[in-house]
C-alpha atoms as a printed R data frame, in Angstrom:
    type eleno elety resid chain resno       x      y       z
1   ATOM     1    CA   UNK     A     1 254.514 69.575 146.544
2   ATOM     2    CA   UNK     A     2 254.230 65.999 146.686
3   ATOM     3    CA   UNK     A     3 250.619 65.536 145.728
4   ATOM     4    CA   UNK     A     4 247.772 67.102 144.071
5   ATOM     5    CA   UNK     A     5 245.509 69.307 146.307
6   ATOM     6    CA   UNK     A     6 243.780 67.181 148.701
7   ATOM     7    CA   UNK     A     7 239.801 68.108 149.361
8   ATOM     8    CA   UNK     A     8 238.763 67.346 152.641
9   ATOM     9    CA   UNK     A     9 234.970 66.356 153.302
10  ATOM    10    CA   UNK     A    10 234.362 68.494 149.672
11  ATOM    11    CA   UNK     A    11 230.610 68.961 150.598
12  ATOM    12    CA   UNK     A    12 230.777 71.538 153.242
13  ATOM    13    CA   UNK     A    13 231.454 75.003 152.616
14  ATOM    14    CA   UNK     A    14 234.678 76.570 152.533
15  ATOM    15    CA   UNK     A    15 235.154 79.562 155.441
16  ATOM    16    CA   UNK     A    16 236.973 82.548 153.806
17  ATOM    17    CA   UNK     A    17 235.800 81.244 150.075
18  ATOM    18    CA   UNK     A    18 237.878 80.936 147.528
19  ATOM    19    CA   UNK     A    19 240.916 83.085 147.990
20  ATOM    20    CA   UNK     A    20 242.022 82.221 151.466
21  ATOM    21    CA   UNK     A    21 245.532 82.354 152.658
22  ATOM    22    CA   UNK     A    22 248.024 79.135 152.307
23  ATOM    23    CA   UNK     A    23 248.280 78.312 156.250
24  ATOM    24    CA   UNK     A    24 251.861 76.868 156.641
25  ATOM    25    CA   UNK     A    25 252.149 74.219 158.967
26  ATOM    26    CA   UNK     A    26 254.932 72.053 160.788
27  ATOM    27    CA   UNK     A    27 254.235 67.751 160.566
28  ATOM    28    CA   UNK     A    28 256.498 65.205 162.749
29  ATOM    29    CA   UNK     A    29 256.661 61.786 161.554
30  ATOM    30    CA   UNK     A    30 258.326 60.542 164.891
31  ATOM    31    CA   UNK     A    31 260.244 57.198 163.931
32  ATOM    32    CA   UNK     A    32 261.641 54.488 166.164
33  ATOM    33    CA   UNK     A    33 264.317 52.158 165.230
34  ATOM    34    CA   UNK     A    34 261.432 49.185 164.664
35  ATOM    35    CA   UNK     A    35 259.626 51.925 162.350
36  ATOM    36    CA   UNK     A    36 256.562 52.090 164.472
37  ATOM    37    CA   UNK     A    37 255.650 56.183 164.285
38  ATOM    38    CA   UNK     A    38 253.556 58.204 166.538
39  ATOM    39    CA   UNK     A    39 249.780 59.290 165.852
40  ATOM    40    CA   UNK     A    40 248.185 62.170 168.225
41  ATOM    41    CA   UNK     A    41 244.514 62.420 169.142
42  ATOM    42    CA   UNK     A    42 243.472 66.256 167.982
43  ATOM    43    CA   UNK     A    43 242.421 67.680 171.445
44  ATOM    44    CA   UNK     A    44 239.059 68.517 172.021
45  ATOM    45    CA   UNK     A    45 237.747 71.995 171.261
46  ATOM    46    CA   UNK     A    46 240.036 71.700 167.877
47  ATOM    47    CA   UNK     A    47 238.834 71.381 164.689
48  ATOM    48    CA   UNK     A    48 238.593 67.564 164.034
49  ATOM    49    CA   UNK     A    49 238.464 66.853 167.533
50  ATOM    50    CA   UNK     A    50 239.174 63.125 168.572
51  ATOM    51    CA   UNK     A    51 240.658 62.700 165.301
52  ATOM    52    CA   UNK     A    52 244.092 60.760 164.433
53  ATOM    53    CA   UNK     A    53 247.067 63.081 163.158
54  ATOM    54    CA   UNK     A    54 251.240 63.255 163.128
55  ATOM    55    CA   UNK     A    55 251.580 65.808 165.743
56  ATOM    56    CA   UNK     A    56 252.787 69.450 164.948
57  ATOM    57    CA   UNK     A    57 251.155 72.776 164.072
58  ATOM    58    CA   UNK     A    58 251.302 76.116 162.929
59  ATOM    59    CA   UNK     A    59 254.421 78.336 161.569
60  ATOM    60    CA   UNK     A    60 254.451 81.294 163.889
61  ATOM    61    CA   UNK     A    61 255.739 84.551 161.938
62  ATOM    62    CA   UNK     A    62 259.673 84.585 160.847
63  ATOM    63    CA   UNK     A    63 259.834 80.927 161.791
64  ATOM    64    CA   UNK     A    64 261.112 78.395 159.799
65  ATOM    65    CA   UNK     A    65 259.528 74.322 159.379
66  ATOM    66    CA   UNK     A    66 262.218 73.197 161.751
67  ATOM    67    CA   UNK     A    67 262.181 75.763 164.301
68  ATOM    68    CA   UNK     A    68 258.122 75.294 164.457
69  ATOM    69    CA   UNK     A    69 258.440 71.711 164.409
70  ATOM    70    CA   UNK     A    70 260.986 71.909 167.310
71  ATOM    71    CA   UNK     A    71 258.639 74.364 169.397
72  ATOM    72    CA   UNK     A    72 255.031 72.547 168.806
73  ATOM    73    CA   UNK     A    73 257.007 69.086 170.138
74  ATOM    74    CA   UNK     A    74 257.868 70.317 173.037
75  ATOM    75    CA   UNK     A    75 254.723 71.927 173.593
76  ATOM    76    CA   UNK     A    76 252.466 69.329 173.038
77  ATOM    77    CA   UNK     A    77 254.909 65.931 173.937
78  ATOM    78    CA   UNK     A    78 257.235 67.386 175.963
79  ATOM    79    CA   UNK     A    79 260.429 66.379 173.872
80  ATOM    80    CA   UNK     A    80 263.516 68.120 172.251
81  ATOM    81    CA   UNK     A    81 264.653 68.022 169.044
82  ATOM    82    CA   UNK     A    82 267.499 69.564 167.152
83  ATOM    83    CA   UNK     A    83 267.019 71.495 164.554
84  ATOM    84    CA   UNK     A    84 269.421 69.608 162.489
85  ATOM    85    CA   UNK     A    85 267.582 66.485 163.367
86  ATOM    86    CA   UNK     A    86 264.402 67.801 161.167
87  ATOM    87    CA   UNK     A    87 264.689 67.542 157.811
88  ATOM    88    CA   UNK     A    88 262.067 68.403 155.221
89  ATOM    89    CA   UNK     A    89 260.429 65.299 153.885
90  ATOM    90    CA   UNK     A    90 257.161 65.638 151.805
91  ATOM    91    CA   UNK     A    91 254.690 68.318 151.562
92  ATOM    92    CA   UNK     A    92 251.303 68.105 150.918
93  ATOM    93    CA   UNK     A    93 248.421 70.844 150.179
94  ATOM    94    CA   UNK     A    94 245.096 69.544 151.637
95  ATOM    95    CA   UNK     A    95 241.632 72.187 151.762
96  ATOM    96    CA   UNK     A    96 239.863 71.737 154.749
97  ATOM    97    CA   UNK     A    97 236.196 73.355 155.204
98  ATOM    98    CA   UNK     A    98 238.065 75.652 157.823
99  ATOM    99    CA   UNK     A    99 241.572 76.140 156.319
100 ATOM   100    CA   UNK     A   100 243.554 76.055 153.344
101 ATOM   101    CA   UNK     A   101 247.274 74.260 154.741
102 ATOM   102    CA   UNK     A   102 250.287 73.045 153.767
103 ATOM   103    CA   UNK     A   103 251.540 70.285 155.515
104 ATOM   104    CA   UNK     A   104 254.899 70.333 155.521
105 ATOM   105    CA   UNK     A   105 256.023 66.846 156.901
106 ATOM   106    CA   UNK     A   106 259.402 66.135 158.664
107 ATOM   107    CA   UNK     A   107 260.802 62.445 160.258
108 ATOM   108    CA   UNK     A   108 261.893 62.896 163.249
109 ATOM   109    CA   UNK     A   109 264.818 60.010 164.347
110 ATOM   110    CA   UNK     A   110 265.782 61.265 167.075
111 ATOM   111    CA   UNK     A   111 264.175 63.190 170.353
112 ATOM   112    CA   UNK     A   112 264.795 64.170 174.332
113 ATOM   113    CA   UNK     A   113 263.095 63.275 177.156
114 ATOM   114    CA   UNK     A   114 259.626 61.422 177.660
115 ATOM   115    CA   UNK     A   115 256.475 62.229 176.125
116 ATOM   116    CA   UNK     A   116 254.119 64.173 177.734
117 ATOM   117    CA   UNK     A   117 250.642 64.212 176.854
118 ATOM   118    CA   UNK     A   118 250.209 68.614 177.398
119 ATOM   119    CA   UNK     A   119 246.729 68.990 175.798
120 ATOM   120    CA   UNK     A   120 245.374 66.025 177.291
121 ATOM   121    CA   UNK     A   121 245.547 64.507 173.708
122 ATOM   122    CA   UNK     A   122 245.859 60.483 173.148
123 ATOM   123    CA   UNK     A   123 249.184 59.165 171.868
124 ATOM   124    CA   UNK     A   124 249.558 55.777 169.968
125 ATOM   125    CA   UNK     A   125 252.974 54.078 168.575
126 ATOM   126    CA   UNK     A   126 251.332 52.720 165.286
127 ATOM   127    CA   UNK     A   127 252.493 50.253 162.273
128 ATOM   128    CA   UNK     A   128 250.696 49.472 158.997
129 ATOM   129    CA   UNK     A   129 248.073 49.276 158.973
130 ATOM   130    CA   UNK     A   130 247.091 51.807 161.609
131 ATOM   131    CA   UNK     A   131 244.197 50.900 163.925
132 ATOM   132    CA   UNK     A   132 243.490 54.066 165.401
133 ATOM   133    CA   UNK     A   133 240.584 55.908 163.737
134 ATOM   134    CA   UNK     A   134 239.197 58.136 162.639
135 ATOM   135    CA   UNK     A   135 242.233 59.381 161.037
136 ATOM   136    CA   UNK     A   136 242.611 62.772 159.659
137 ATOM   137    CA   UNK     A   137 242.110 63.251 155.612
138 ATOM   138    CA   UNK     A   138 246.139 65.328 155.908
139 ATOM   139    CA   UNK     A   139 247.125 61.853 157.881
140 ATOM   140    CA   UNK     A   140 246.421 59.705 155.049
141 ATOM   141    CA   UNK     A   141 248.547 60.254 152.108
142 ATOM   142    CA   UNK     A   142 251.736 60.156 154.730
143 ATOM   143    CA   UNK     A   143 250.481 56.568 155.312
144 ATOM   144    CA   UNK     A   144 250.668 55.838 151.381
145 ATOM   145    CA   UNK     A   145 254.001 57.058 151.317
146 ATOM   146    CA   UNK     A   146 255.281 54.943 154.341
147 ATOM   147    CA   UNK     A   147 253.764 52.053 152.641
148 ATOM   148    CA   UNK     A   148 255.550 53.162 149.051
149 ATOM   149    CA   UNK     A   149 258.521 52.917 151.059
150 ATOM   150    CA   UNK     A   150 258.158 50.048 153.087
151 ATOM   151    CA   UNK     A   151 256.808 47.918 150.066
152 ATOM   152    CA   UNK     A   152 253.488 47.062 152.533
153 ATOM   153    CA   UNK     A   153 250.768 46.538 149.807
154 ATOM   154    CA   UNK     A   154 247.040 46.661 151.288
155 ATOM   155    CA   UNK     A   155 244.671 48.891 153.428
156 ATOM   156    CA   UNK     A   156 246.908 51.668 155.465
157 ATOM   157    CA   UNK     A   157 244.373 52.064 157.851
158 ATOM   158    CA   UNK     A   158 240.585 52.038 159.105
159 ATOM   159    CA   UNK     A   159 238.392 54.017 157.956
């Protein structure tokens, strides 16, 4: 991991208490060459709704980070990547109310095709800081890291 466990909105209850499953999930950090990268709206009727994230989602059984990566892409944007173009990065444990996950976060350099908006979420090319908001608690610490590695020194984003 790279972090400490991350508590989302700590006040509200946990579903599944105490002993819930690890939910592994599949982060893009889509990068172009100016190193702008690419925040997703969550769609509405998700958890978080309206909210700022990297886009990605869920490993399905027997599938690995990359191949998940790969298939949520081009499920929700419409592009392709390789396999070999998705490279582990950072992870990061965060406890949401609903779900205990592990973010398992990937840059992306390289993509097919145009995006495509397929669960009528909103896209934004961001820098530091970003100026979308609200932006999800799992969103955050990538933004630190960018910034560690960018040497940007202030606020990452909005809150």
């Amino acid at each position: 991991m790279s972090g400490s466990l991350l508590v989302a909105d700590a006040a509200l209850t946990r579903q599944g208490g105490p002993d819930r499953a690890v939910v592994d999930v599949a982060v893009g950090i889509l990068l172009q060459p100016d190193g702008a990268f690419l925040l997703t709206s969550r769609p509405q009727g998700k958890v978080y709704a309206g909210y700022w994230e990297f886009p990605g989602g869920k490993l399905e059984a027997d599938e690995s980070v990359a191949q998940a990566l790969a298939r949520e892409l081009f499920e929700e944007l419409g592009i392709q990547v390789a396999l070999v173009d998705v490279q582990l990065w950072k992870q990061q444990l965060v406890d949401y109310p609903h779900a205990l996950v592990r973010l398992n976060f990937c840059k992306i350099f390289n993509w097919q095709g145009d995006l495509q908006m397929r669960e009528q979420q909103d896209a934004a090319w961001q820098t530091l800081p970003t100026v979308v908001q609200p932006v999800l608690p799992g969103t955050v610490p990538v933004l630190v890291w960018l910034a560690e590695e960018r040497g940007f020194a202030g606020a990452t984003h909005i809150s």
